[in-house]
C-alpha positions as CSV (number, residue, x, y, z in Angstrom):
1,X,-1.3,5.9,-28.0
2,X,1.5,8.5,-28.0
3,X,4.6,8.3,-30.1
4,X,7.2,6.5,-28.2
5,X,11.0,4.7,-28.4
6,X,11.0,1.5,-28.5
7,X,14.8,0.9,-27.0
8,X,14.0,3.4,-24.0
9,X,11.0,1.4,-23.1
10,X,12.1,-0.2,-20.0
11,X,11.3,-4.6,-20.3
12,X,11.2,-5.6,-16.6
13,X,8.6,-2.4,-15.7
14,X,6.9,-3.0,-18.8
15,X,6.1,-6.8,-18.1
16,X,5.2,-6.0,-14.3
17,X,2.6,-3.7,-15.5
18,X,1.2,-6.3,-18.0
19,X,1.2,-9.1,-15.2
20,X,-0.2,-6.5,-12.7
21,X,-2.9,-5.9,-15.3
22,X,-3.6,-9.3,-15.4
23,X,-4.0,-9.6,-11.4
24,X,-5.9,-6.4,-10.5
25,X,-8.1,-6.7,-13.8
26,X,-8.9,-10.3,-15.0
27,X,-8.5,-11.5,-11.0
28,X,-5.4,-13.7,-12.4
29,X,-2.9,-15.2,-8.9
30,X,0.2,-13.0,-8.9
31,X,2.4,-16.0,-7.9
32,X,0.9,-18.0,-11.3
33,X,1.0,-15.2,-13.7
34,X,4.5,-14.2,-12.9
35,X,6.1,-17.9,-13.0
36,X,3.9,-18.1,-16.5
37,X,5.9,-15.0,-17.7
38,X,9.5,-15.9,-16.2
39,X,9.1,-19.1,-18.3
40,X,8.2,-17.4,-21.3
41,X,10.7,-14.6,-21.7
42,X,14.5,-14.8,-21.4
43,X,15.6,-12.7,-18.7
44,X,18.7,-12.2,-16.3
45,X,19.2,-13.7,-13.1
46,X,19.1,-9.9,-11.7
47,X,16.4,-8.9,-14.0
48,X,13.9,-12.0,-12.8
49,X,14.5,-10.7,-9.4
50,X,13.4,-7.1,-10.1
51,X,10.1,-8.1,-11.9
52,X,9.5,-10.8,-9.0
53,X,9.8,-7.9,-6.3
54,X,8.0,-5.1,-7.8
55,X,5.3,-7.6,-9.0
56,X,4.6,-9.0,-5.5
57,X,5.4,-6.2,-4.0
58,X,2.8,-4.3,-5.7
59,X,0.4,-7.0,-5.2
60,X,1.1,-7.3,-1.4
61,X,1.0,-3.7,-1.2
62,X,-2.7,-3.3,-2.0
63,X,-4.8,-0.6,-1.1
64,X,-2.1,0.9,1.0
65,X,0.0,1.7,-2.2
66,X,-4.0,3.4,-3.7
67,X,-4.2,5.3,-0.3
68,X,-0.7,6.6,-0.8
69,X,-1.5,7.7,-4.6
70,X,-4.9,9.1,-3.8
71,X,-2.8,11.9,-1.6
72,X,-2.2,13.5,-5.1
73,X,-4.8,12.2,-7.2
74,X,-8.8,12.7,-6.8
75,X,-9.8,9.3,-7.8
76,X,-7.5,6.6,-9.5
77,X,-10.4,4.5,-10.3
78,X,-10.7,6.5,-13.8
79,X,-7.4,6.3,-14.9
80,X,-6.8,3.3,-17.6
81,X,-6.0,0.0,-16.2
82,X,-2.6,0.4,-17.6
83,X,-2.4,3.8,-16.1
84,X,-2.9,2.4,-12.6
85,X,-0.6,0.3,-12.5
86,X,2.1,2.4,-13.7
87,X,1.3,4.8,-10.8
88,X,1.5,2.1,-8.5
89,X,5.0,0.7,-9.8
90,X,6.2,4.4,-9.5
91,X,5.3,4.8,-5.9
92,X,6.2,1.6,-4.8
93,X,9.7,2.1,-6.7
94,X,10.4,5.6,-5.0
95,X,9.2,4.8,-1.3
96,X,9.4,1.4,-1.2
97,X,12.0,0.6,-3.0
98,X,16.1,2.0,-1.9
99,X,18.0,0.9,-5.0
100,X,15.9,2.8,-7.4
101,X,16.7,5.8,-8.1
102,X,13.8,7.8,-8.3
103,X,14.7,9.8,-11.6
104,X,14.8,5.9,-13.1
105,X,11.2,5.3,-12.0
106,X,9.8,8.3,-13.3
107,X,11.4,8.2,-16.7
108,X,10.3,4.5,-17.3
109,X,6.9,5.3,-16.1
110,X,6.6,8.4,-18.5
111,X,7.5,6.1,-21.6
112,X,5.7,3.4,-20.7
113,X,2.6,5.9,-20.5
114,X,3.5,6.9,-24.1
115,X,3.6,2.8,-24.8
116,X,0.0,2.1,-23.1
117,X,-1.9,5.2,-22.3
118,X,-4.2,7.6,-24.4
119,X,-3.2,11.4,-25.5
120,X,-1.7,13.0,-22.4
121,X,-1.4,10.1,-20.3
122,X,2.3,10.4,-19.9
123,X,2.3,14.3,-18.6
124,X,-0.2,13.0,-16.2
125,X,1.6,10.3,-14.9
126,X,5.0,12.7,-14.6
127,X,3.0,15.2,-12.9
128,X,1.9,12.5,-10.3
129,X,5.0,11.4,-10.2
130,X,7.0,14.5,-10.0
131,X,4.9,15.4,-7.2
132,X,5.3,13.0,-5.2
133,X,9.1,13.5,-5.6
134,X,8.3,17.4,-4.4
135,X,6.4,16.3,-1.3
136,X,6.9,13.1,0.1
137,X,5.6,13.8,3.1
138,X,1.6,13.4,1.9
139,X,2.3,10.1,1.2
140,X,2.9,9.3,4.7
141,X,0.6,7.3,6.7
142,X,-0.9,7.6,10.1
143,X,0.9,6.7,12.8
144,X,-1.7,5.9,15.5
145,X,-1.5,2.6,17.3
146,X,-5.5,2.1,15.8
147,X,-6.0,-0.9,13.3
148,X,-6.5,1.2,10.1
149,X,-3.0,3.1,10.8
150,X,-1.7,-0.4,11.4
151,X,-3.0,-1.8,8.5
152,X,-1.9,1.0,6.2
153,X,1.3,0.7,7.3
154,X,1.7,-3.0,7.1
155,X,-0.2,-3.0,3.8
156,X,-3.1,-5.9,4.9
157,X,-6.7,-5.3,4.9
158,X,-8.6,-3.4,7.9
159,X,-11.0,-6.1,8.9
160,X,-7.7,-8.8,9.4
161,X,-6.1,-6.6,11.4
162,X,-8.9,-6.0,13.1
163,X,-9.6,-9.2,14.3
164,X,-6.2,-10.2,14.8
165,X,-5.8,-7.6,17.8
166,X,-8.3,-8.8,18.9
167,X,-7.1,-12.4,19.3
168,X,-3.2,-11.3,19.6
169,X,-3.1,-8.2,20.8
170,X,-1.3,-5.2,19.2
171,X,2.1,-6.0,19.4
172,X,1.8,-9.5,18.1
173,X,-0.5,-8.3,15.3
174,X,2.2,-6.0,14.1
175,X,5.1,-8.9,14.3
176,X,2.4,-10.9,12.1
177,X,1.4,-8.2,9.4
178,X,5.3,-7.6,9.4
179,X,6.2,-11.2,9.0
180,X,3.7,-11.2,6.1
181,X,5.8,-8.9,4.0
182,X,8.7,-10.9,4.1
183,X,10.2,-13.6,1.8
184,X,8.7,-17.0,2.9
185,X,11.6,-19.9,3.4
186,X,12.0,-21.9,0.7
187,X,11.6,-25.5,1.6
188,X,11.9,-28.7,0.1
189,X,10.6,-32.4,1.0
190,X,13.1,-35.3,0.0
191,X,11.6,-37.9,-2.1
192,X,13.1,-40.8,0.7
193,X,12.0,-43.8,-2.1
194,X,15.2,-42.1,-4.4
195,X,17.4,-40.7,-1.7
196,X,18.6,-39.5,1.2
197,X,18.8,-36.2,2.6
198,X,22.4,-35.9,3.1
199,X,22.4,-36.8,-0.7
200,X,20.5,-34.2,-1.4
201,X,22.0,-31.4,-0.2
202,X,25.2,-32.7,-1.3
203,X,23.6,-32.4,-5.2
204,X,22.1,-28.7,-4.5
205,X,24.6,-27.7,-3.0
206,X,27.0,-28.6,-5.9
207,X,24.4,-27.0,-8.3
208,X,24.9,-24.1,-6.4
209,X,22.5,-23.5,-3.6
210,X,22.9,-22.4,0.1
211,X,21.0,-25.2,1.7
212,X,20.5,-26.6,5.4
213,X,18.8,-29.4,7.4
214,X,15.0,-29.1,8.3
215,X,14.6,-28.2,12.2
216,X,11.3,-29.4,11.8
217,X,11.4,-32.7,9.7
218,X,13.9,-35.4,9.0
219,X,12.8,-35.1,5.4
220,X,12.6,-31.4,4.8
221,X,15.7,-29.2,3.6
222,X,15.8,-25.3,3.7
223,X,17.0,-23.5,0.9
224,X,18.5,-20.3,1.7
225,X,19.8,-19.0,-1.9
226,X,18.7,-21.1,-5.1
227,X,18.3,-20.1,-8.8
228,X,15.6,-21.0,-10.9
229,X,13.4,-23.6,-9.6
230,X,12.9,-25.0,-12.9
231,X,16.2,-25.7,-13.7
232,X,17.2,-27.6,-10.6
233,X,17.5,-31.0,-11.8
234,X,16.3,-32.4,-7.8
235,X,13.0,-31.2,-8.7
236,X,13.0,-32.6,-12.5
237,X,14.3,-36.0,-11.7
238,X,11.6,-36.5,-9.0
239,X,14.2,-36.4,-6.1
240,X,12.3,-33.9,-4.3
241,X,8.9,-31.7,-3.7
242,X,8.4,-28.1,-3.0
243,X,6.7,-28.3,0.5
244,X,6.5,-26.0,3.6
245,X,8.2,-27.6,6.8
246,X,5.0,-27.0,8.6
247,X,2.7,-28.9,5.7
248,X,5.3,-31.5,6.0
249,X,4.5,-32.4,9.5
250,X,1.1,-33.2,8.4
251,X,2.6,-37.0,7.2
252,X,4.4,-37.6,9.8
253,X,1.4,-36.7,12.3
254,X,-0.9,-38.9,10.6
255,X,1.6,-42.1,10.8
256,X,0.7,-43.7,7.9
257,X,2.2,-47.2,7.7
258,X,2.8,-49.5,5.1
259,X,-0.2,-51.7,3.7
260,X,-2.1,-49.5,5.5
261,X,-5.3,-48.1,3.5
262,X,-5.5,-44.0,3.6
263,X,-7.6,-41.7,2.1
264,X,-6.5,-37.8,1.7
265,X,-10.0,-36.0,1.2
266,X,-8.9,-32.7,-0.4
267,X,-5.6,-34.0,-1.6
268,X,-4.4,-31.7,-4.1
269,X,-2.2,-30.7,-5.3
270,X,-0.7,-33.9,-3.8
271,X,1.8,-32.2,-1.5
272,X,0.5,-34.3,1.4
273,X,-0.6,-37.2,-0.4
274,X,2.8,-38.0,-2.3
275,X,4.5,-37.3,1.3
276,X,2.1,-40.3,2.6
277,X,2.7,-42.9,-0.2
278,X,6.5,-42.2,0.8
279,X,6.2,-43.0,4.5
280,X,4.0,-45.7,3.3
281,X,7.4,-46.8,1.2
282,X,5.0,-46.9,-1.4
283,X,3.1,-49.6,-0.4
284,X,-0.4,-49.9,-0.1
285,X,-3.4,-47.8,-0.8
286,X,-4.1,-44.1,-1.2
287,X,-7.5,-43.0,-2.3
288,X,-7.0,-39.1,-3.1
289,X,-9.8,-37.0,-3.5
290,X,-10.8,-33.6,-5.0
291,X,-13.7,-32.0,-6.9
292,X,-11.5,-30.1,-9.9
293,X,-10.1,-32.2,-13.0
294,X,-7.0,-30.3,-13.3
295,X,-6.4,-30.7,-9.6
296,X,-6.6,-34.5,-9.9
297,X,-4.3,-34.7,-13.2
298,X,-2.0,-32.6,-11.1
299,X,-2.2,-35.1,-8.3
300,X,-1.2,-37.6,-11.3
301,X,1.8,-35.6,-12.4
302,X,3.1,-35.0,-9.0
303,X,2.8,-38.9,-8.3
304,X,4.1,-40.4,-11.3
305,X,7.1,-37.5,-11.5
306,X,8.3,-38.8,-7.6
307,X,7.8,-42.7,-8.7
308,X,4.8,-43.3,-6.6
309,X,2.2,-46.1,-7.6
310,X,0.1,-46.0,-4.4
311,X,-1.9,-43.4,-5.2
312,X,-5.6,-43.3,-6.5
313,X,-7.0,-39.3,-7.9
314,X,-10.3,-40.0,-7.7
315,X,-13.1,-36.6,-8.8
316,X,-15.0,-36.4,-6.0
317,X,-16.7,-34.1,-3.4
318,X,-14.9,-35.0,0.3
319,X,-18.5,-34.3,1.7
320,X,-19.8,-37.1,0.0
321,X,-17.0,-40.2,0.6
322,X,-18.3,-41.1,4.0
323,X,-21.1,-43.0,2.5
324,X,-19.1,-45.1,-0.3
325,X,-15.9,-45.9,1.8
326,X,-17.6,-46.2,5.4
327,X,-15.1,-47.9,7.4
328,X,-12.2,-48.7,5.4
329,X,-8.9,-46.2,5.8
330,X,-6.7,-47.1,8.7
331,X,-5.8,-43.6,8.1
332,X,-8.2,-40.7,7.3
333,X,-6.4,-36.8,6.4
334,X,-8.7,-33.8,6.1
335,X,-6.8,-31.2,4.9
336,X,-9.5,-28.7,5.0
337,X,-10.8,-25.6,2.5
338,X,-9.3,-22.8,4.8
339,X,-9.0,-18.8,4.7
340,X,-5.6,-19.5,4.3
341,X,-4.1,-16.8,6.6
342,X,-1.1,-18.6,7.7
343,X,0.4,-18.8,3.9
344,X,-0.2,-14.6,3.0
345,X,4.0,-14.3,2.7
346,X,3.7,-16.8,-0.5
347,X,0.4,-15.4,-2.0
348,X,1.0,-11.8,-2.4
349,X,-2.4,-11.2,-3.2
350,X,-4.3,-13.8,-1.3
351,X,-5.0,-11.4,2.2
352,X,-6.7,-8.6,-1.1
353,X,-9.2,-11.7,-2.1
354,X,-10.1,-12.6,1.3
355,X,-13.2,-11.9,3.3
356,X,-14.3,-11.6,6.6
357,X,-17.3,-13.7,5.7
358,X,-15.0,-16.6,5.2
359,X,-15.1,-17.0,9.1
360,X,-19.0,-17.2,8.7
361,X,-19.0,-19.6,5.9
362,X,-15.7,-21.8,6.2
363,X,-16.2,-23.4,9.0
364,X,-19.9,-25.0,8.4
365,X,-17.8,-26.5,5.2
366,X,-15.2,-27.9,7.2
367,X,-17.6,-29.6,9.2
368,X,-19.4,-31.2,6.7
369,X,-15.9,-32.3,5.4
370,X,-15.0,-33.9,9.0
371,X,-18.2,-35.4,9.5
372,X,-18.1,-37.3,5.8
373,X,-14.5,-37.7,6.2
374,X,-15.1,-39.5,10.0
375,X,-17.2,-42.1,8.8
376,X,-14.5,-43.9,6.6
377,X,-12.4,-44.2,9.6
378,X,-11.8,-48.0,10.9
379,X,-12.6,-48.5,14.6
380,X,-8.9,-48.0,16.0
381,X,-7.9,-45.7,13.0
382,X,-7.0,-41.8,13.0
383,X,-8.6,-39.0,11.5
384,X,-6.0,-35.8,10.9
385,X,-7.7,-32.2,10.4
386,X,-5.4,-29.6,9.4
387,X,-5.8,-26.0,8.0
388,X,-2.9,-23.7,7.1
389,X,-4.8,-21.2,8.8
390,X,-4.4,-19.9,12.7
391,X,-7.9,-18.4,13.2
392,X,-9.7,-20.3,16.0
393,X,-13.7,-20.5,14.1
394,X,-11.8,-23.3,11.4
395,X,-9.3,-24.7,13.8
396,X,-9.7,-25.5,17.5
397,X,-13.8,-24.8,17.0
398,X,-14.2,-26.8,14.2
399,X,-12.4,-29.9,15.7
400,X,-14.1,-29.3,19.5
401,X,-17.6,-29.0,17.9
402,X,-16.9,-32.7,16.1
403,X,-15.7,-34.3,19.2
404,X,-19.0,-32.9,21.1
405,X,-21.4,-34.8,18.8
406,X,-19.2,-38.2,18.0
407,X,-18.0,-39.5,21.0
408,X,-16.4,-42.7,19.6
409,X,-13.5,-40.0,18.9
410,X,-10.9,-39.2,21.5
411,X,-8.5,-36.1,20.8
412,X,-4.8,-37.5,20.9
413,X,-2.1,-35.0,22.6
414,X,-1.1,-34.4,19.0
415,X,2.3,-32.5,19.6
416,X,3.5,-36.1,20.8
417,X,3.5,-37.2,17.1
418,X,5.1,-34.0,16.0
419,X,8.8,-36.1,14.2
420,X,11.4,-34.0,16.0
421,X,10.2,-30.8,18.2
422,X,7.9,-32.7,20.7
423,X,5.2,-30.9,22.6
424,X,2.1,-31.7,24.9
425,X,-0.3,-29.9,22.5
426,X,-3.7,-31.1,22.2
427,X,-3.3,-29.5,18.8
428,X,-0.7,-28.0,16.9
429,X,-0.9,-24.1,16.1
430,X,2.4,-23.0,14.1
431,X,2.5,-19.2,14.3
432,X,4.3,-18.0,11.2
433,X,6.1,-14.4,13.0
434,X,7.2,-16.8,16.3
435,X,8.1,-20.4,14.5
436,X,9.5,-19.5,10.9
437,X,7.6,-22.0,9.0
438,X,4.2,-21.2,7.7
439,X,1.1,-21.1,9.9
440,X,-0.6,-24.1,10.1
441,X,-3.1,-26.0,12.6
442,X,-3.0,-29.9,12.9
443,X,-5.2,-31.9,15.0
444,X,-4.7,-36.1,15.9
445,X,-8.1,-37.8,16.9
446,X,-8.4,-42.0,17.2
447,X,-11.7,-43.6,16.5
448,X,-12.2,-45.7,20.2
């Protein structure tokens, strides 16, 4: 470790380098880590937003940022972890970055070396550095209209893009990849058994933020501008839960009613279930299931922080339930294990851990969960599968192949049920890039 200054060591960079560490080397989630640190430290409001964007746009960056830095250095995978992601916080600073001035991201970098690195660490990262400042132009990637030039440029993996041409085309691969990169919508569900939504808004937007009406659900604000989530007192005092307008519709689909008996076979964290129990005005029974301990406690928290009594966590595998509760939900959700491509603009570094074996192994998982899942069903009841994913293998397939081998389940037109922007779906696809909410797949089938 080199001799360095202590007051001209740079706080923001130097905890976005420790989180990134954390991500890249212990296989930590970018989204967890970073909320871990914000509640930790005392920062600014301006200063939370600059180690938010360089941390997950570092993260969603990927190998496209490594491709960019291996134009000036022969192999990055022998720097020191600490190294690394200094370089990477320096190039993503100076080309990805237009309120940075570059000079600024060198000179942090170069101290921070002298903080983390071994002897000569920090010339090496100002030569890199200044280099790339000299000739910007070999960082530049291909151009071509082929999926790796895509996929560089829109920082995903090759194999996604890929087999999203495939499905989409070009064009609408590149709106997706781009729609990726930017800043999901914050949304909120309103806890109806403690309010209303006019209320609501009326109490965020007197705590200051920019706020609208859900075009999607009756229950679901938009917040456009907020501050810290952990300091609005909506969410402390149980008047509302984070929730994506698209995971939203999932309740509303299902048309749970109360008294009625439901179970939610991979329930947490308990977005969906605690959304039930409220259109079930909290009455009647919820049988949640999940095979993690801290899910379920989560599950508990969530309930018992909204006011809701309904609800039974119960540690169990969803492929197993058919057997012990045959025949007793009037309602049945499978909210199923899923690549979870329609959420990548909220997990920075969700499209880095995923695998293009997930399309081979997925879907024989979600149709074990069905199949269990189908037999608790009531003659007369509904079963809802839904994903928040838009590839076909663990949607449309998955749901086509069940209705093939149990024919005492019809497919309902399942956009009918949608709360406020009717269709004549079979099944509901939401397309992130085309509909604004996250991507998500919902499908309504009645047991005849």
């Amino acid at each position: 470790m080199q001799k360095y200054r202590e007051e001209k060591i740079d706080r923001v960079r130097d905890l976005a380098m420790q989180v990134l560490q954390k991500v890249h080397v212990a296989g930590a989630y970018a989204n967890v880590v970073l909320v871990e640190t914000l509640r930790e430290v005392q920062l600014s409001e301006r200063d939370r937003r600059f180690l938010t964007e360089l941390v997950y746009g570092v993260t969603k960056a990927g190998a496209s940022l490594d491709y960019m830095i291996g134009r000036y250095v022969a192999d990055l995978r022998k720097a020191q972890p600490a190294i690394r992601e200094l370089l990477r916080l320096g190039f993503y600073q100076i080309f990805c970055m237009d309120r940075v001035p570059p000079s600024a991201a060198c000179n942090t970098a170069v101290e921070l070396a002298k903080k983390h690195g071994r002897r000569g660490a920090e010339s090496f990262v100002n030569g890199v550095l200044r280099a790339a400042l000299r000739e910007p132009e070999r960082a530049a990637f291909p151009d071509g209209r082929d999926a790796r030039s895509l996929a560089l440029r829109t920082w995903h993996p090759q194999w996604m893009v890929e087999r999203w041409i495939r499905t989409y085309g070009y064009e609408r691969t590149e709106e997706l990849c781009r729609c990726n990169n930017t800043s999901a919508p914050l949304s909120m569900r309103v806890n109806t058994l403690r309010t209303n939504r006019d209320a609501l808004m009326e109490q965020l937007a007197a705590a200051g933020a920019q706020v609208r009406a859900s075009a999607w659900v009756p229950d679901g604000i938009v917040l456009d501008a907020h501050g810290a989530l952990d300091e609005l007192a909506a969410l402390r005092e149980g008047l509302a839960q984070v929730q994506d307008e698209s995971s939203m519709l999932v309740a509303h689909i299902l048309g749970a009613e109360p008294g009625m008996t439901v179970i939610d076979a991979c329930a947490a964290p308990g977005g969906k279930t605690t959304h039930i129990a409220q259109r079930m005005e909290n009455r009647g029974r919820i049988l949640a299931f999940d095979i993690y301990e801290e899910k379920i406690r989560r599950i508990e928290r969530n309930a018992k922080r909204l006011g809701i009594s309904i609800i039974e966590a119960h540690l169990s595998d969803a492929c197993e339930i058919g057997a012990v509760y045959a025949g007793q939900a009037d309602r049945v959700l499978v909210d199923a294990p899923c690549s979870g491509l329609g959420v990548l603009r909220r997990k920075p570094d969700a499209r880095w851990k995923k695998s293009a074996r997930d399309a081979k192994t997925l879907p024989s998982l979600q149709h074990a969960i069905l199949e269990s899942a189908a037999q608790t069903v009531k003659k007369g009841g509904v079963l809802v599968y839904s994903t928040c994913t838009m590839e076909e293998c663990e949607n449309a397939a998955v749901v086509n192949a069940f209705l093939e081998t149990h024919t005492d389940f019809a497919l309902e037109e399942t956009g009918r049920f949608l709360p406020v922007q009717k269709t004549a779906e079979r099944m509901v696809q939401i397309m992130p890039e085309a509909d604004g909410p996250d991507g998500f797949f919902i499908a309504r089938m009645r047991r005849l």
